[in-house]
Rosetta silent file (secondary structure, phi, psi, omega in degrees, C-alpha in Angstrom):
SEQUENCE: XXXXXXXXXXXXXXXXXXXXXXXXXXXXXXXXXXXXXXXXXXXXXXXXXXXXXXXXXXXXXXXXXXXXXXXXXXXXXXXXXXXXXXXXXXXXXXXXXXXXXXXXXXXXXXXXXXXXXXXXXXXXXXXXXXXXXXXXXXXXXXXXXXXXXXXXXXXXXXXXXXXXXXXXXXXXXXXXXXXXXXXXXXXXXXXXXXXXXXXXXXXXXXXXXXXXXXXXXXXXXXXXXXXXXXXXXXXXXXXXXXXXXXX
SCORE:     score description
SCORE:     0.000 S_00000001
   1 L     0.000  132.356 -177.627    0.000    0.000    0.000 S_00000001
   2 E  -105.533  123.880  152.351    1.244    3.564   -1.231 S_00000001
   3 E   -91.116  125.883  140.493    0.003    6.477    0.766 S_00000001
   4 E   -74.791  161.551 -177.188   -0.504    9.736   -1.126 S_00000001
   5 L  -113.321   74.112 -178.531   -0.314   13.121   -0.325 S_00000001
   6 L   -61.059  132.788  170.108   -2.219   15.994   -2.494 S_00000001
   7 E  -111.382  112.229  171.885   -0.657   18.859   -3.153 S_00000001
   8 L  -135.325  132.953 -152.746   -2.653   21.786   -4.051 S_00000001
   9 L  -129.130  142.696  164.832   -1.287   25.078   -5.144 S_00000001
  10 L   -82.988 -174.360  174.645   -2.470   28.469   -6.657 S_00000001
  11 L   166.718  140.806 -159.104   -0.105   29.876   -9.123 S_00000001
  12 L  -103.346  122.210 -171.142   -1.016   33.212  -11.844 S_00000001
  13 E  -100.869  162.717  164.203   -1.453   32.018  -15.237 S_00000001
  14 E   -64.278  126.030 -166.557   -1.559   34.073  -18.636 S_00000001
  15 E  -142.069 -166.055  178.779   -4.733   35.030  -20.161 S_00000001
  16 E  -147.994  147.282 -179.086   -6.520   36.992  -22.864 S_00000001
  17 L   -74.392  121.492  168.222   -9.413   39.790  -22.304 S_00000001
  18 L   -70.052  -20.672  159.698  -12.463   38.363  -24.138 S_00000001
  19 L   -54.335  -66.450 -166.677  -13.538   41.874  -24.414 S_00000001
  20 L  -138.382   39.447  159.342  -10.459   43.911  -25.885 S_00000001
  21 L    39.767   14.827  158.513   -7.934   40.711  -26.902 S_00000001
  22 L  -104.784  166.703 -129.976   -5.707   42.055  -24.721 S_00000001
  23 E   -95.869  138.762  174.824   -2.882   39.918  -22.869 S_00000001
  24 E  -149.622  158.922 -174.939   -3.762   39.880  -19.098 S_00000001
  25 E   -80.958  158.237  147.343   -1.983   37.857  -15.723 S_00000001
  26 E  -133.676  118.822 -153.293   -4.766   36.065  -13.838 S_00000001
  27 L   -78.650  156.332  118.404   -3.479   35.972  -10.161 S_00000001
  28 L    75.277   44.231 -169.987   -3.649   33.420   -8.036 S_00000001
  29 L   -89.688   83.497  164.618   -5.644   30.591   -9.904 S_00000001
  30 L    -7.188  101.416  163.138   -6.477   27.114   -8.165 S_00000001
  31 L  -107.420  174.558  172.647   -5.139   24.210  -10.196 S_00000001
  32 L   -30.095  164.309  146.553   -5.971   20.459   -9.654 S_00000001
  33 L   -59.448  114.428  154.693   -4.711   18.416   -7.012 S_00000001
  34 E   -56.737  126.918  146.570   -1.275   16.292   -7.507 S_00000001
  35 L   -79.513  147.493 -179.941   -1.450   13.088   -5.824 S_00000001
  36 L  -147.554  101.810  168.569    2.515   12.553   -4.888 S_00000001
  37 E   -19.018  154.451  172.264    3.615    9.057   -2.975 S_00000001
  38 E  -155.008   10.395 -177.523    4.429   10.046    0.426 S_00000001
  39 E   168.618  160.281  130.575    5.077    6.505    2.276 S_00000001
  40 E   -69.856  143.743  170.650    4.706    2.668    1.918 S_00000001
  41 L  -151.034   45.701 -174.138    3.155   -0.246    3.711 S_00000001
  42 L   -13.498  -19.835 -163.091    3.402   -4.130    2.761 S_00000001
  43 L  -120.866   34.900  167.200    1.098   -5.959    4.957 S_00000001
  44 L   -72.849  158.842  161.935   -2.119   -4.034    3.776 S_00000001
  45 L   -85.199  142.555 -147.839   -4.735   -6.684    2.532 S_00000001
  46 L  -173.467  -21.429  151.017   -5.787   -6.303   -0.913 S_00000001
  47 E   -99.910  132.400 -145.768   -7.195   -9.531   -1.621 S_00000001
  48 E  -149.485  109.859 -150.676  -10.940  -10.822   -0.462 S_00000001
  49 E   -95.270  142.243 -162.642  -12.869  -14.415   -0.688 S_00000001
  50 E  -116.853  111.746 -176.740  -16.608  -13.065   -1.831 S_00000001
  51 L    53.221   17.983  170.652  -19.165  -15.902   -0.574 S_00000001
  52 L    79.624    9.015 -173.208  -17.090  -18.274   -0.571 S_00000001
  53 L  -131.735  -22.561  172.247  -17.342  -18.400   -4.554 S_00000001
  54 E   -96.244  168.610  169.964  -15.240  -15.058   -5.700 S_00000001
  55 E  -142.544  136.211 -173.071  -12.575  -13.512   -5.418 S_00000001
  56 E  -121.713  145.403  174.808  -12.304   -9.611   -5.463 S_00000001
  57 E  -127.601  156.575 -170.449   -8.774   -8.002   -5.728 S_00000001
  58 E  -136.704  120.720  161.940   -8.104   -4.185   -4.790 S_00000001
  59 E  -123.653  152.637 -149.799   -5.397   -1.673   -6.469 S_00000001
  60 E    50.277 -110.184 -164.852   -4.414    1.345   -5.387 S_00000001
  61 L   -72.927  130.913 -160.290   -5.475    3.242   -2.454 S_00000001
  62 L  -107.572   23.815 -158.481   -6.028    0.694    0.353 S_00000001
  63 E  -160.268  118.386  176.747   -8.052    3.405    2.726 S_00000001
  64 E  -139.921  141.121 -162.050  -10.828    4.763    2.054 S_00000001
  65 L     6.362   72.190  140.552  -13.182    7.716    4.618 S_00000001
  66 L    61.239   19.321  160.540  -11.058    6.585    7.340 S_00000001
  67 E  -121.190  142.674  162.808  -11.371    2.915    7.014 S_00000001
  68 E   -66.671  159.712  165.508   -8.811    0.124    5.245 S_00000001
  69 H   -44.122  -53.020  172.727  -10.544   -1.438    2.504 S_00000001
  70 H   -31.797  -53.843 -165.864  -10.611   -5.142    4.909 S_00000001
  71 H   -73.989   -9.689  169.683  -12.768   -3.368    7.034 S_00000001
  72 H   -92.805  -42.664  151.333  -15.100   -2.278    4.491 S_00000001
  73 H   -58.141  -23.474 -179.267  -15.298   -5.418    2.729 S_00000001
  74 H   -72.800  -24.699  173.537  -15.665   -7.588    5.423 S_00000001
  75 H   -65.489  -66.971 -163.179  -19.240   -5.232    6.230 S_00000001
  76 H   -89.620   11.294  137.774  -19.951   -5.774    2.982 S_00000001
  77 L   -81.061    3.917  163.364  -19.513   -8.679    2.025 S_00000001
  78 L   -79.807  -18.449  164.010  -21.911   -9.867    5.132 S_00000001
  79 L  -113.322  -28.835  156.261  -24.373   -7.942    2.893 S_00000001
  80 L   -46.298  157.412 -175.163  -24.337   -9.115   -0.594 S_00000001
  81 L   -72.022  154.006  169.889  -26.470  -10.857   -1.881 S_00000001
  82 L   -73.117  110.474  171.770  -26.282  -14.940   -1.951 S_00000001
  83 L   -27.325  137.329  164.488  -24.959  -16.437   -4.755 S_00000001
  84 L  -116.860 -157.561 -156.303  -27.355  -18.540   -7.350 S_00000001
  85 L   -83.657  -47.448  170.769  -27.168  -20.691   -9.875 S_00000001
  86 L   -71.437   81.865 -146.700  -27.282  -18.177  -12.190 S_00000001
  87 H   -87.502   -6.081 -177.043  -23.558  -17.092  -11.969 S_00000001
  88 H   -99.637   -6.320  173.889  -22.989  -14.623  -14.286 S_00000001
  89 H   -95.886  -26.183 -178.941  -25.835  -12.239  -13.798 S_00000001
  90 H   -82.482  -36.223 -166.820  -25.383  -12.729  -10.144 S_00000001
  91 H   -63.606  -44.490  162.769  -21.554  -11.929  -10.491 S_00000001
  92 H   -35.752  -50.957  166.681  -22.874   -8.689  -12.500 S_00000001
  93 H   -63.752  -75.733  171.256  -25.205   -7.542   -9.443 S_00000001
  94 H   -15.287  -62.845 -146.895  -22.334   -8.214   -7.267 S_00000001
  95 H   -77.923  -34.600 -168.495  -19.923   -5.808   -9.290 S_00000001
  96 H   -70.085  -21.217 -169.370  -22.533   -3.068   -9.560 S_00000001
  97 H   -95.150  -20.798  168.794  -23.348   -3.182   -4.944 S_00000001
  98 H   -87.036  -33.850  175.109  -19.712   -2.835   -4.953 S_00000001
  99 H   -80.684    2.316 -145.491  -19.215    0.160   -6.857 S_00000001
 100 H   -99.934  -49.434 -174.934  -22.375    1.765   -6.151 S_00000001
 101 H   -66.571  -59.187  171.613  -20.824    1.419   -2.353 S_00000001
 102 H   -51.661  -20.203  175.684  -17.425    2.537   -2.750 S_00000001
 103 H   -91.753   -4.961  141.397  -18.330    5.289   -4.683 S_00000001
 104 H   -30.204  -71.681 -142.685  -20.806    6.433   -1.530 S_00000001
 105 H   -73.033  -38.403  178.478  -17.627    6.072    0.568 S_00000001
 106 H   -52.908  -39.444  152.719  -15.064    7.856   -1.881 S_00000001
 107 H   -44.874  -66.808  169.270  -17.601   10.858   -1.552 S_00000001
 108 H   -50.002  -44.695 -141.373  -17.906   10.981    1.665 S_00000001
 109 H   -71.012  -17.577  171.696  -14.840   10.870    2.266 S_00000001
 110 H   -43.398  -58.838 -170.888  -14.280   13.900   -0.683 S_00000001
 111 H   -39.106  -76.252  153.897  -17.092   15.655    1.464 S_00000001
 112 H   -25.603  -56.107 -166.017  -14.531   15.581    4.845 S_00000001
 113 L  -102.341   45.146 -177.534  -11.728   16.587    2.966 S_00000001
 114 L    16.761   17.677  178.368  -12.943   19.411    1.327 S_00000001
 115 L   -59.638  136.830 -179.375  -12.193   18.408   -2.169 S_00000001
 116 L  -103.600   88.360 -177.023  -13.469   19.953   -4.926 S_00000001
 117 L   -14.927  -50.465 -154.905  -15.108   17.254   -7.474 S_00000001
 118 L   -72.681  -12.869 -150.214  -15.594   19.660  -10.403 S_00000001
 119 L  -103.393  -24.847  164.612  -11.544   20.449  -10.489 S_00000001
 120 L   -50.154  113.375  179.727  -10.635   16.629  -10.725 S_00000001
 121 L   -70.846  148.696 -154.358  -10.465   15.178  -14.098 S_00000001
 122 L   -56.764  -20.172 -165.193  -13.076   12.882  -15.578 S_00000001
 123 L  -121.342   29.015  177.403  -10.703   10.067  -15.610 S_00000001
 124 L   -76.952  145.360 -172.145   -9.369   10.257  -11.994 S_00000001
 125 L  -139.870   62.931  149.895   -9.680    6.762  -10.019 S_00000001
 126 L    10.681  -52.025 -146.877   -8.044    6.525   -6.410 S_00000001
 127 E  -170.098  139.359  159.482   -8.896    2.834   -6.232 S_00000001
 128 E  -159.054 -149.105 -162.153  -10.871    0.246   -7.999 S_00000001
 129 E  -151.775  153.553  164.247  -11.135   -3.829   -8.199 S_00000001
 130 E   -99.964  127.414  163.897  -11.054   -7.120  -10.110 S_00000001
 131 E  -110.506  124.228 -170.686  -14.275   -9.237   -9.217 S_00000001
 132 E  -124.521  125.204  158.462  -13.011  -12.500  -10.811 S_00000001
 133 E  -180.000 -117.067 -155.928  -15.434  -15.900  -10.525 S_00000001
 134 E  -162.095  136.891  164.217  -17.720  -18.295  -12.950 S_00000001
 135 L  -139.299 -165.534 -165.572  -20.771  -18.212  -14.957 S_00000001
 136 L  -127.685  150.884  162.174  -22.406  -20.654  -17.345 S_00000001
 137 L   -89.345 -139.230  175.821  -22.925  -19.763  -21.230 S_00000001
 138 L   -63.330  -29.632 -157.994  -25.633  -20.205  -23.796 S_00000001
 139 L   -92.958   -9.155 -166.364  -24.918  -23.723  -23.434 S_00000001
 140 L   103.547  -27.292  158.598  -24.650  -24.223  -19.729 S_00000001
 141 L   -27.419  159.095  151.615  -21.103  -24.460  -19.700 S_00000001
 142 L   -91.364  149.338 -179.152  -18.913  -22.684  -16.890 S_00000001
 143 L  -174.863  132.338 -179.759  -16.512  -20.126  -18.521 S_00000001
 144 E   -77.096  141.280 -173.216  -14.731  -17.309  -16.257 S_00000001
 145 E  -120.608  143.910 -165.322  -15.455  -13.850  -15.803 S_00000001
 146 E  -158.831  124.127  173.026  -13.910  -11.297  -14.625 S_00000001
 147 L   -78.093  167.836  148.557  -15.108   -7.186  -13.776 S_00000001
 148 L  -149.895  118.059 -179.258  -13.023   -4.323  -13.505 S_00000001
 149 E   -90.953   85.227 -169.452  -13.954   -1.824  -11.612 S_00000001
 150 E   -97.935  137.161 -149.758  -12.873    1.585  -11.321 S_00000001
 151 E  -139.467  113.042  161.903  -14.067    3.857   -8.421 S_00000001
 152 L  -157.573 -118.183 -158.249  -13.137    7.749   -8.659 S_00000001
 153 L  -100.324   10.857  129.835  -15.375   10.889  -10.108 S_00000001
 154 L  -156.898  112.527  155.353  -17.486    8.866  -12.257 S_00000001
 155 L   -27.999  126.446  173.188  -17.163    5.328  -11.168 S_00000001
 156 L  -121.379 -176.241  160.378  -17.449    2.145  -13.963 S_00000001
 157 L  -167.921  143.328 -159.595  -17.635   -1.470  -14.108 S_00000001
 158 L  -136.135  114.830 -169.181  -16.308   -3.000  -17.203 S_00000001
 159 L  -102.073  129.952  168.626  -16.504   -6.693  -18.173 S_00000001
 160 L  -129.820 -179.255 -167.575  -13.641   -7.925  -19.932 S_00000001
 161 L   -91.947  171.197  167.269  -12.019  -10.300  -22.321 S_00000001
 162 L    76.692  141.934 -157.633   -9.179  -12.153  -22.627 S_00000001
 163 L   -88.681    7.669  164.208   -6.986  -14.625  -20.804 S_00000001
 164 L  -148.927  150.011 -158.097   -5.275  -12.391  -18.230 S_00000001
 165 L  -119.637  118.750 -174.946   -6.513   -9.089  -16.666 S_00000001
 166 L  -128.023  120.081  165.149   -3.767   -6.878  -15.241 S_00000001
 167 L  -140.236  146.607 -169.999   -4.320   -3.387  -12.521 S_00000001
 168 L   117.135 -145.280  150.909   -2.851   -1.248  -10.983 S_00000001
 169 L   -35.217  137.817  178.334    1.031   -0.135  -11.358 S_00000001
 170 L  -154.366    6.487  169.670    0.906   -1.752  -15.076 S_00000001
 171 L   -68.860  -38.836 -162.248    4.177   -0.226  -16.725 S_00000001
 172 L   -90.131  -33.831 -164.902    6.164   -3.208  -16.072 S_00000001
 173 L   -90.808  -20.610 -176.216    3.576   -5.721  -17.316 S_00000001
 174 L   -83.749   -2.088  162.540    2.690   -3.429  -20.472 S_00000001
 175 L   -93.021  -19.674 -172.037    6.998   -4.310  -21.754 S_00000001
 176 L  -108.397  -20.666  158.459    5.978   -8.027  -20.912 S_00000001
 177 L   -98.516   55.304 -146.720    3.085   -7.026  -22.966 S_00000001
 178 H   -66.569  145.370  171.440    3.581   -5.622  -26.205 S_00000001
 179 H    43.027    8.522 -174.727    0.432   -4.368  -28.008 S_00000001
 180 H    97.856  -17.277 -158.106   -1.394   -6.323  -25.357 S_00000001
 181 L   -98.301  117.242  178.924   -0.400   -9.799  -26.479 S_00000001
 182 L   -51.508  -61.492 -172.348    1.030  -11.677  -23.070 S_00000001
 183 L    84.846   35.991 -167.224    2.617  -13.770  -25.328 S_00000001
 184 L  -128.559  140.885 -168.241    2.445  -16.578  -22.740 S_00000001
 185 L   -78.350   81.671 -157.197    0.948  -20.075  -23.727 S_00000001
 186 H   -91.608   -5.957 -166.619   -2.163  -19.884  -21.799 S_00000001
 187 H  -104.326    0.908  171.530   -4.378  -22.793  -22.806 S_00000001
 188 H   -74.243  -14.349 -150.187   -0.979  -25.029  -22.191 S_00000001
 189 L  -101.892  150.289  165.040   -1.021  -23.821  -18.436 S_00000001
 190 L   -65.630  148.877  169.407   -1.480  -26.144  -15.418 S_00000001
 191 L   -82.633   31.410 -177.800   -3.024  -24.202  -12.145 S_00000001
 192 L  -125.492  -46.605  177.961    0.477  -24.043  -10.532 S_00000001
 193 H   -49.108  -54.429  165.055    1.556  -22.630  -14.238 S_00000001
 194 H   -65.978  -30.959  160.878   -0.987  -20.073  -13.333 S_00000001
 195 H   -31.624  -57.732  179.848   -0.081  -19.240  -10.126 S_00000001
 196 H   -75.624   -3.915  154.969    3.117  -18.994  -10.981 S_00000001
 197 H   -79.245  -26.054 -172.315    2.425  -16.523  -13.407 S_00000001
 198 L  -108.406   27.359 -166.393    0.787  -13.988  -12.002 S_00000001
 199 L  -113.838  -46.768  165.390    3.115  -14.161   -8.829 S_00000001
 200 H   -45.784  -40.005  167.315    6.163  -13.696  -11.622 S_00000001
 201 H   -68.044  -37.275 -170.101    4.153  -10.697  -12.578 S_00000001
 202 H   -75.039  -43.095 -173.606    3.638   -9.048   -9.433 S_00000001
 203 H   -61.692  -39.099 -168.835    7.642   -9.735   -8.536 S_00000001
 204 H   -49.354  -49.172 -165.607    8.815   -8.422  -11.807 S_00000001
 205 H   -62.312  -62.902 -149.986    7.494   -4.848  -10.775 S_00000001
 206 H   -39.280  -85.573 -158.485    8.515   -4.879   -7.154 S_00000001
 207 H   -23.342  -50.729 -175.923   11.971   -5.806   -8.487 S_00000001
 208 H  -112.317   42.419  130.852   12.555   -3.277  -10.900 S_00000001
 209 H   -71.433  -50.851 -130.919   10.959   -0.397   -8.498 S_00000001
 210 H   -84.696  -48.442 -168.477   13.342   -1.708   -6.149 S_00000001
 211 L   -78.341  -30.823 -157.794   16.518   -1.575   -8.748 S_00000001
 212 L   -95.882  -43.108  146.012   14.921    1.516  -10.702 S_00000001
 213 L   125.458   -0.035 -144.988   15.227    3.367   -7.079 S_00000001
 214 L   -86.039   90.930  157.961   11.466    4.431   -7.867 S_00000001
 215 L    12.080  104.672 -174.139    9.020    4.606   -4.608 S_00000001
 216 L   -77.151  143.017  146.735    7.267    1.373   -4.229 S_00000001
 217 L   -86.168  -14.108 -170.126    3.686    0.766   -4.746 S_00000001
 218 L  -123.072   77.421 -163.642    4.180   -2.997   -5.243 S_00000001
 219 L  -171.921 -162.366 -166.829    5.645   -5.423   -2.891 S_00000001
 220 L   100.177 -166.245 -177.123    5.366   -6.947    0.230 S_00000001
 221 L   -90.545  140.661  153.863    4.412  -10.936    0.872 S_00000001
 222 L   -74.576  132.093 -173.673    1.956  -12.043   -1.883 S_00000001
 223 L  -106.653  167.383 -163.366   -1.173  -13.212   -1.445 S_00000001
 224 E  -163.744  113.656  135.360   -3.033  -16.405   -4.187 S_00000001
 225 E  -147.967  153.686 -172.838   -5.938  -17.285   -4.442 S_00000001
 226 E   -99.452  161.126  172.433   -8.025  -19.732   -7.045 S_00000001
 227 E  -134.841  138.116 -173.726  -11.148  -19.738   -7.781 S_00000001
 228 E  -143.129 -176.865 -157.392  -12.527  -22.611  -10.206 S_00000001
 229 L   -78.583  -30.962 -160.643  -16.252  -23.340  -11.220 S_00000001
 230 L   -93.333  -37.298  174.058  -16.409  -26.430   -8.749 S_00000001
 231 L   -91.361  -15.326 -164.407  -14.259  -25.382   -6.026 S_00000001
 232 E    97.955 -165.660  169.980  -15.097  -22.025   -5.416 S_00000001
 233 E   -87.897  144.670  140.453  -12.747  -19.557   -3.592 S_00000001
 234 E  -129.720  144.154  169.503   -9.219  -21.349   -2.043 S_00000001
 235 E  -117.733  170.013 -151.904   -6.668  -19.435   -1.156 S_00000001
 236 E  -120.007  -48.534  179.679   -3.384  -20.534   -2.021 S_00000001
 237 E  -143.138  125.305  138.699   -1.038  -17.852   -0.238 S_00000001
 238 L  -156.585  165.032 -163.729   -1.954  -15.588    2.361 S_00000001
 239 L   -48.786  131.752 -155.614   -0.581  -13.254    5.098 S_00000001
 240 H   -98.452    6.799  130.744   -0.950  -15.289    8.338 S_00000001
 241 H   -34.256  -68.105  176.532   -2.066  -12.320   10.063 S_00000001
 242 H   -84.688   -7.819 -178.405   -5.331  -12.495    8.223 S_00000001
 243 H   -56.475  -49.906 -155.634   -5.076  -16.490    7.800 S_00000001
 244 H  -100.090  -23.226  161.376   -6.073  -16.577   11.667 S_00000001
 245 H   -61.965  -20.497  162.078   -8.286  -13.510   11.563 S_00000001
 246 H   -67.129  -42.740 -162.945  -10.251  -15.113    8.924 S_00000001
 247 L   -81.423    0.000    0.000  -10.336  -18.340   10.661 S_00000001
């Protein structure tokens, strides 16, 4: 977990009289906010089993109005609705009661902090999520699904494609990804091949913030977990802090 700091400054820009075209200062003019790292923290929680059938993952800001995310998912997932049969429409519901709630809490917490919405650009996002689990197709099949979810000043949910979904710091994985193509054999992989892929991915970044000299946002212990049509949520790896709080 990266903590930021905004920094917001006035500062007298150049201008033009709409009246008589001539060149005028304008003093003391409010620009956006800067978000700027300002600290680190490895043992935030950032992964979350959703009914026992999902798995939701969280990137970037791990705090939200003066709660960590764990503590806001654990209320709310105690409130979702119960999975049916019908997994991909339920998975769909799901994705929409989580952003419709974080983007409550991202508000409030705007609200507190005197922030001014209108000066924040349309595509700012603090924080958002992966909701990763199973649905059935036309045919009745199971075939994986996966949201993405971005929560700022106007909040989405996005269903996507493809066989791997990558957020959050994403510079290092977009060089392992040219044009988008992983370029990794995916219908060859074993579930320890996957594992071990997206645990390769997460190290690659740490590694070359850590060598690049770059603030981290990405490190710490990792946590895995699978999710498959039959089993459900398992986790695979997690911190044993939350192992026994969970328990």
């Amino acid at each position: 977990m990266t903590l930021t700091r905004p920094i917001t400054q006035k500062m007298n820009v150049a201008g033009v009289c709409p009246k008589c075209s001539d060149q005028v200062e304008i003093k003391d003019v409010q620009v956006p906010p800067v978000s700027v790292p300002s600290s680190t923290f490895p043992y935030a929680q950032k992964l979350f089993d959703i009914k026992g059938k999902f798995a939701l993952a969280i990137y970037g800001s791990a705090f939200v109005n003066s709660r960590s995310m764990y503590n806001h998912v654990l209320d709310l997932n105690a409130k979702l609705p119960e999975p049916s049969k019908d997994g991909d429409d339920h998975l769909a519901v799901i994705a929409e009661e989580i952003k419709l709630y974080f983007d409550k809490q991202l508000r409030l917490e705007w609200k507190k902090g005197s922030v001014n919405e209108a000066l924040l650009p349309d595509t700012y996002y603090p924080f958002g999520f992966q909701l990763a689990g199973f649905a059935k197709d036309s045919n009745g099949e199971p075939v994986a699904v996966i949201y993405g979810l971005s929560i700022g000043k106007k909040s989405k949910v996005e269903k996507q494609s493809g066989a791997a979904f990558c957020t959050g710091d994403t510079s290092v994985v977009a060089l392992l990804w040219p044009n988008g193509n992983a370029g990794a054999n995916f219908e060859a992989f074993s579930l320890q091949d996957a594992i071990d892929y997206a645990k390769f991915l997460i190290r690659t970044t740490s590694d070359y913030q850590r060598f690049s000299g770059q603030l981290p946002n990405v490190g710490g212990e990792i946590d895995v977990a699978l999710v498959t049509h039959r089993g459900g949520f398992k986790w695979i790896a997690q911190k044993e802090l939350y192992r026994l709080l969970d328990r």
